[in-house]
N, C-alpha and C positions, 0 to 999 in steps of 0.2 A: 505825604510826609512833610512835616513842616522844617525847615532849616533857619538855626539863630547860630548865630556869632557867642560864643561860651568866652567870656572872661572870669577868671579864678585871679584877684586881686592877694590874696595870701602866697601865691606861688614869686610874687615878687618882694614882700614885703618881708625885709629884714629882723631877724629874731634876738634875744639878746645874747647868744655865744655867738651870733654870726657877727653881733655889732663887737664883742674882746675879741674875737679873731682879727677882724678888720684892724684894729686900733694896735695890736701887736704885729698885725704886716705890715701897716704906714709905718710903724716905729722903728721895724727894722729893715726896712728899704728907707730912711730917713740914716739914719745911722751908717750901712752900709754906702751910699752915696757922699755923706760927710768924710769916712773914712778914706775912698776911691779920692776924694780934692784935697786931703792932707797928705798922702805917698806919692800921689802921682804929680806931671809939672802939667797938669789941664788946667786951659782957660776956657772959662764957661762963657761965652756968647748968646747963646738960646738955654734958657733952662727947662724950656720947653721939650728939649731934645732929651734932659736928663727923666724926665715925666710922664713920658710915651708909653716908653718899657712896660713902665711900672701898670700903665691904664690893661694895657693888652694883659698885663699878670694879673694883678687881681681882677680883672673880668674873669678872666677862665679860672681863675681860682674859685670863684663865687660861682660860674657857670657849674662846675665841676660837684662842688659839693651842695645846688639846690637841685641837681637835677640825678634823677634815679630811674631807670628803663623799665618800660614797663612788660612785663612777660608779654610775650605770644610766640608763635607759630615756630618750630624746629627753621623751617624754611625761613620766615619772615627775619626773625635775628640772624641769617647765613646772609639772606641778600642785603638787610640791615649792613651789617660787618665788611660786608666786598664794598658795598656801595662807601661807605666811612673813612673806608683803606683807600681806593680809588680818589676819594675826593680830597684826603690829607696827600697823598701823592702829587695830586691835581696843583693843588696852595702849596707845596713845597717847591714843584717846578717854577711854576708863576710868580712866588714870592722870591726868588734864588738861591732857597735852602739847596735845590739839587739839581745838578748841570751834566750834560754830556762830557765823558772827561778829555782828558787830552792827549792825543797822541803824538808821543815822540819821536820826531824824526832825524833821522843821522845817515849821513854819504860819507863813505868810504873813498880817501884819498886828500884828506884833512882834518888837520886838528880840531880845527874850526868851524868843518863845513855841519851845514844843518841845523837844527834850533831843538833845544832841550829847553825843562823844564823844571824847576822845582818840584818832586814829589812828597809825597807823607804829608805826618800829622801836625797841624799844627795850633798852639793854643793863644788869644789875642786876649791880651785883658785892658779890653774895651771898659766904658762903664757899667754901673750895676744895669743889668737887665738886656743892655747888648750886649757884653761878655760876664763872665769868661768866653768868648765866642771859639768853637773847637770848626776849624777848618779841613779838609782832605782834599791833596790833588792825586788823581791817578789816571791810568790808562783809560778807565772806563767809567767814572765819575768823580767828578767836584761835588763836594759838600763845602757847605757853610752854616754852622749851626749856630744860632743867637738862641739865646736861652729865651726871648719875648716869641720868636717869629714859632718856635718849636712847640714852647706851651700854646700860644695861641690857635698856630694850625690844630695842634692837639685839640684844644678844648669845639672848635667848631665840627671838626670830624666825630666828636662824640654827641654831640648833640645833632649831629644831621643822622647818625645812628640813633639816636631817640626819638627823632622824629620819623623815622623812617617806620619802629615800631609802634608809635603811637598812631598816626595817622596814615596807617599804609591800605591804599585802595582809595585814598582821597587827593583830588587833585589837589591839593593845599600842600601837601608835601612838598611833590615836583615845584611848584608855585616859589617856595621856601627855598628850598635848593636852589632854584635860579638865582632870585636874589641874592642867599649868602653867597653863590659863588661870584657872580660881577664884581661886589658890594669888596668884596677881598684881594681883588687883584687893582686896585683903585690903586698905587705903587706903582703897579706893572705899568697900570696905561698912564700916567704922569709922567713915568722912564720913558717909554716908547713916542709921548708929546714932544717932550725933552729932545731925544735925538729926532724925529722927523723935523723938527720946528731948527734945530741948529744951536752946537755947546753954546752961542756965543748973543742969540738975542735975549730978548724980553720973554718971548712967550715961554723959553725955556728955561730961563732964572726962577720963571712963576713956578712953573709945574716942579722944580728941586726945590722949591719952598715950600708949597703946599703938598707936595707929596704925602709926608709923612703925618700931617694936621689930615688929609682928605679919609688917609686908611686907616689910621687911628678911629676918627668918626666913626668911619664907616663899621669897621669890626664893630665896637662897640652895639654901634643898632643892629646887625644881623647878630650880635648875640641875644640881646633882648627880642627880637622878633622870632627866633629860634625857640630858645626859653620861652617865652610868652608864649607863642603859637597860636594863635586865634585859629577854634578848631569849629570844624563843621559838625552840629548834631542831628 
Protein backbone atom coordinates (compact mmCIF):
# COMPACT_ATOMS: atom_id res chain seq x y z
CA UNK A 1 0.00 0.00 0.00
CA UNK A 2 1.42 3.19 -1.06
CA UNK A 3 1.25 6.25 1.42
CA UNK A 4 1.16 10.13 0.17
CA UNK A 5 0.64 13.23 2.11
CA UNK A 6 -3.16 14.47 0.56
CA UNK A 7 -3.33 18.35 0.39
CA UNK A 8 -6.91 19.66 -0.49
CA UNK A 9 -5.81 23.54 -1.24
CA UNK A 10 -9.76 24.53 -1.39
CA UNK A 11 -10.42 23.62 2.22
CA UNK A 12 -8.25 26.69 2.98
CA UNK A 13 -9.11 28.92 0.56
CA UNK A 14 -11.51 31.78 1.31
CA UNK A 15 -14.95 32.07 -0.76
CA UNK A 16 -16.81 35.22 -1.39
CA UNK A 17 -19.60 35.20 1.72
CA UNK A 18 -16.62 34.09 3.85
CA UNK A 19 -14.68 37.25 2.47
CA UNK A 20 -18.59 39.95 3.56
CA UNK A 21 -18.58 37.83 6.66
CA UNK A 22 -14.98 38.62 7.51
CA UNK A 23 -15.28 42.41 6.32
CA UNK A 24 -18.55 42.88 8.59
CA UNK A 25 -16.64 41.08 11.80
CA UNK A 26 -13.46 43.57 11.33
CA UNK A 27 -15.98 46.18 11.08
CA UNK A 28 -17.70 45.42 14.09
CA UNK A 29 -15.02 44.58 16.42
CA UNK A 30 -13.37 47.96 14.88
CA UNK A 31 -16.32 49.80 16.05
CA UNK A 32 -16.91 48.13 19.23
CA UNK A 33 -13.29 48.79 20.30
CA UNK A 34 -13.67 52.60 19.16
CA UNK A 35 -16.77 52.68 21.31
CA UNK A 36 -14.82 50.69 24.64
CA UNK A 37 -11.84 54.15 24.12
CA UNK A 38 -14.70 56.73 24.15
CA UNK A 39 -16.76 55.55 27.53
CA UNK A 40 -14.12 54.25 29.13
CA UNK A 41 -10.89 56.34 30.90
CA UNK A 42 -8.24 53.39 29.05
CA UNK A 43 -4.95 54.25 27.94
CA UNK A 44 -3.76 52.35 25.24
CA UNK A 45 0.09 51.38 25.45
CA UNK A 46 0.14 48.20 23.29
CA UNK A 47 -2.57 48.08 20.68
CA UNK A 48 -1.44 44.89 20.23
CA UNK A 49 -3.12 43.88 23.35
CA UNK A 50 -6.41 45.31 21.96
CA UNK A 51 -5.66 42.77 18.64
CA UNK A 52 -5.17 39.44 20.07
CA UNK A 53 -8.78 38.78 21.15
CA UNK A 54 -9.92 39.51 18.14
CA UNK A 55 -7.16 37.02 16.14
CA UNK A 56 -8.22 33.96 18.57
CA UNK A 57 -12.13 35.08 17.40
CA UNK A 58 -12.10 35.25 14.16
CA UNK A 59 -9.85 32.08 13.81
CA UNK A 60 -12.40 29.99 15.44
CA UNK A 61 -15.05 31.75 13.83
CA UNK A 62 -13.49 30.68 10.47
CA UNK A 63 -12.42 27.44 12.10
CA UNK A 64 -16.00 26.88 12.96
CA UNK A 65 -17.78 27.47 9.96
CA UNK A 66 -15.06 25.73 7.18
CA UNK A 67 -15.18 22.81 9.13
CA UNK A 68 -18.08 20.19 9.07
CA UNK A 69 -17.50 16.26 10.85
CA UNK A 70 -17.60 13.80 9.13
CA UNK A 71 -19.96 10.81 9.87
CA UNK A 72 -18.76 7.46 11.28
CA UNK A 73 -18.86 4.99 13.81
CA UNK A 74 -21.73 5.21 16.85
CA UNK A 75 -18.55 4.59 18.92
CA UNK A 76 -16.09 6.66 17.02
CA UNK A 77 -18.23 10.11 17.49
CA UNK A 78 -18.69 8.87 21.61
CA UNK A 79 -14.94 8.72 22.04
CA UNK A 80 -14.58 11.69 19.46
CA UNK A 81 -16.88 13.82 22.04
CA UNK A 82 -15.27 12.38 25.53
CA UNK A 83 -11.91 12.94 23.97
CA UNK A 84 -13.04 17.04 22.83
CA UNK A 85 -14.76 17.45 26.30
CA UNK A 86 -11.67 16.19 28.09
CA UNK A 87 -9.25 18.18 26.05
CA UNK A 88 -11.51 21.61 26.33
CA UNK A 89 -11.29 20.85 30.12
CA UNK A 90 -7.68 20.17 29.76
CA UNK A 91 -7.16 24.27 28.06
CA UNK A 92 -9.53 25.54 30.36
CA UNK A 93 -7.41 24.48 33.54
CA UNK A 94 -4.11 25.36 31.87
CA UNK A 95 -5.37 28.48 30.26
CA UNK A 96 -7.08 29.79 33.93
CA UNK A 97 -10.61 29.73 32.69
CA UNK A 98 -11.16 27.02 35.74
CA UNK A 99 -9.39 26.67 39.23
CA UNK A 100 -9.79 24.76 42.36
CA UNK A 101 -12.14 26.95 44.32
CA UNK A 102 -11.57 28.35 47.67
CA UNK A 103 -12.18 27.36 50.89
CA UNK A 104 -13.42 29.44 53.57
CA UNK A 105 -12.06 29.40 56.79
CA UNK A 106 -13.38 30.96 60.12
CA UNK A 107 -12.24 30.23 64.11
CA UNK A 108 -14.57 30.74 66.46
CA UNK A 109 -13.66 33.48 69.26
CA UNK A 110 -13.19 36.38 66.90
CA UNK A 111 -14.32 38.83 64.89
CA UNK A 112 -11.54 38.85 62.85
CA UNK A 113 -10.14 35.58 63.19
CA UNK A 114 -9.70 33.60 59.95
CA UNK A 115 -9.65 34.69 56.36
CA UNK A 116 -12.83 34.88 53.98
CA UNK A 117 -13.30 35.52 50.74
CA UNK A 118 -15.23 37.20 48.18
CA UNK A 119 -17.97 34.90 46.76
CA UNK A 120 -20.32 34.93 43.54
CA UNK A 121 -20.68 36.27 40.22
CA UNK A 122 -19.11 38.74 38.92
CA UNK A 123 -18.96 40.87 35.54
CA UNK A 124 -15.44 42.89 34.29
CA UNK A 125 -15.83 44.99 31.40
CA UNK A 126 -12.54 44.58 30.26
CA UNK A 127 -12.02 45.44 26.44
CA UNK A 128 -13.71 44.02 23.42
CA UNK A 129 -12.85 40.29 23.28
CA UNK A 130 -11.38 40.22 26.93
CA UNK A 131 -14.65 41.21 28.45
CA UNK A 132 -17.26 41.39 29.21
CA UNK A 133 -15.19 38.77 31.29
CA UNK A 134 -18.03 36.81 33.69
CA UNK A 135 -15.90 35.54 36.76
CA UNK A 136 -17.20 33.03 39.84
CA UNK A 137 -15.51 32.44 43.27
CA UNK A 138 -16.74 29.55 45.16
CA UNK A 139 -16.25 26.73 47.52
CA UNK A 140 -15.42 24.35 44.86
CA UNK A 141 -14.48 26.36 41.90
CA UNK A 142 -13.13 29.69 40.33
CA UNK A 143 -14.12 30.53 36.84
CA UNK A 144 -12.89 33.16 34.69
CA UNK A 145 -14.41 33.49 31.50
CA UNK A 146 -12.94 35.83 28.72
CA UNK A 147 -15.17 35.69 25.82
CA UNK A 148 -11.40 35.04 23.39
CA UNK A 149 -10.01 32.23 25.74
CA UNK A 150 -13.75 30.50 25.85
CA UNK A 151 -14.44 30.63 21.97
CA UNK A 152 -11.06 29.65 21.27
CA UNK A 153 -10.74 26.68 23.81
CA UNK A 154 -14.14 26.02 22.12
CA UNK A 155 -13.13 26.17 18.55
CA UNK A 156 -9.74 23.68 19.07
CA UNK A 157 -11.99 21.02 21.07
CA UNK A 158 -14.12 20.78 18.02
CA UNK A 159 -11.85 20.43 15.61
CA UNK A 160 -9.67 17.84 17.66
CA UNK A 161 -13.35 16.20 17.73
CA UNK A 162 -13.11 16.19 13.77
CA UNK A 163 -10.08 15.03 13.68
CA UNK A 164 -10.75 12.50 15.87
CA UNK A 165 -13.42 11.42 13.33
CA UNK A 166 -11.58 11.84 10.33
CA UNK A 167 -8.62 10.24 10.97
CA UNK A 168 -9.24 7.72 13.81
CA UNK A 169 -6.85 4.52 13.67
CA UNK A 170 -4.10 6.83 12.19
CA UNK A 171 -1.37 7.85 14.16
CA UNK A 172 -1.69 11.42 12.82
CA UNK A 173 -4.24 12.16 15.03
CA UNK A 174 -2.63 11.31 18.37
CA UNK A 175 0.47 13.27 16.39
CA UNK A 176 -2.03 16.44 16.21
CA UNK A 177 -3.30 16.34 19.39
CA UNK A 178 0.07 16.46 21.00
CA UNK A 179 0.85 19.30 19.14
CA UNK A 180 -2.32 21.28 19.62
CA UNK A 181 -2.12 20.55 23.14
CA UNK A 182 1.71 21.96 24.09
CA UNK A 183 1.27 24.60 21.01
CA UNK A 184 -1.83 26.14 23.77
CA UNK A 185 -0.57 26.23 26.93
CA UNK A 186 2.53 28.43 25.55
CA UNK A 187 0.74 31.19 28.31
CA UNK A 188 0.94 28.50 30.88
CA UNK A 189 4.73 27.85 30.44
CA UNK A 190 5.67 31.83 29.89
CA UNK A 191 3.60 32.33 33.57
CA UNK A 192 5.43 29.42 35.14
CA UNK A 193 9.13 30.96 33.41
CA UNK A 194 7.88 34.03 34.96
CA UNK A 195 7.62 32.90 38.39
CA UNK A 196 10.51 30.29 38.45
CA UNK A 197 12.98 33.03 36.90
CA UNK A 198 11.79 35.77 39.62
CA UNK A 199 8.61 38.82 39.51
CA UNK A 200 11.57 41.09 39.44
CA UNK A 201 14.45 40.22 36.55
CA UNK A 202 14.81 40.24 32.86
CA UNK A 203 14.04 36.74 31.97
CA UNK A 204 10.67 37.33 33.58
CA UNK A 205 9.78 40.80 32.08
CA UNK A 206 10.47 38.78 28.70
CA UNK A 207 8.21 35.76 29.28
CA UNK A 208 4.96 38.70 30.46
CA UNK A 209 5.78 40.25 27.09
CA UNK A 210 5.79 37.69 24.95
CA UNK A 211 3.38 35.59 26.68
CA UNK A 212 0.54 36.65 24.85
CA UNK A 213 2.44 37.38 21.17
CA UNK A 214 3.96 33.43 21.87
CA UNK A 215 0.03 31.88 22.35
CA UNK A 216 -1.52 33.95 20.11
CA UNK A 217 0.97 32.30 17.27
CA UNK A 218 0.83 29.48 18.47
CA UNK A 219 -3.20 28.92 18.63
CA UNK A 220 -3.26 30.35 15.33
CA UNK A 221 -0.92 27.47 13.68
CA UNK A 222 -2.49 24.49 15.63
CA UNK A 223 -5.67 25.73 14.25
CA UNK A 224 -4.54 25.64 10.66
CA UNK A 225 -2.57 22.47 11.28
CA UNK A 226 -5.97 21.01 12.76
CA UNK A 227 -7.99 22.34 9.74
CA UNK A 228 -5.53 21.43 7.28
CA UNK A 229 -4.60 18.09 8.68
CA UNK A 230 -2.09 16.52 6.30
CA UNK A 231 -3.73 13.07 6.21
CA UNK A 232 -2.36 9.75 5.42
CA UNK A 233 -3.91 7.65 2.37
Amino acid sequence: MTRTLGFDADRLRPNRDTLLWAGLILNTELILTAVYLLVSDATVTEWRYFVFPFVWINVSIWAFARTKPSGGSKRTRYLGAAIAVGYFFLLAYAGGLLKPGLVVHSHAGGAAAGHTHATGWRVSWLPPGWGPAVSYIGSFVQLTLMPYKVVGYLALAYLVYDTVLDTAGSAVSGLLGLVSCVSCTWPVVATLAAGLAGSGTAVAAAASEWSYTLGTIAFVVTVVLLRWRPTIR
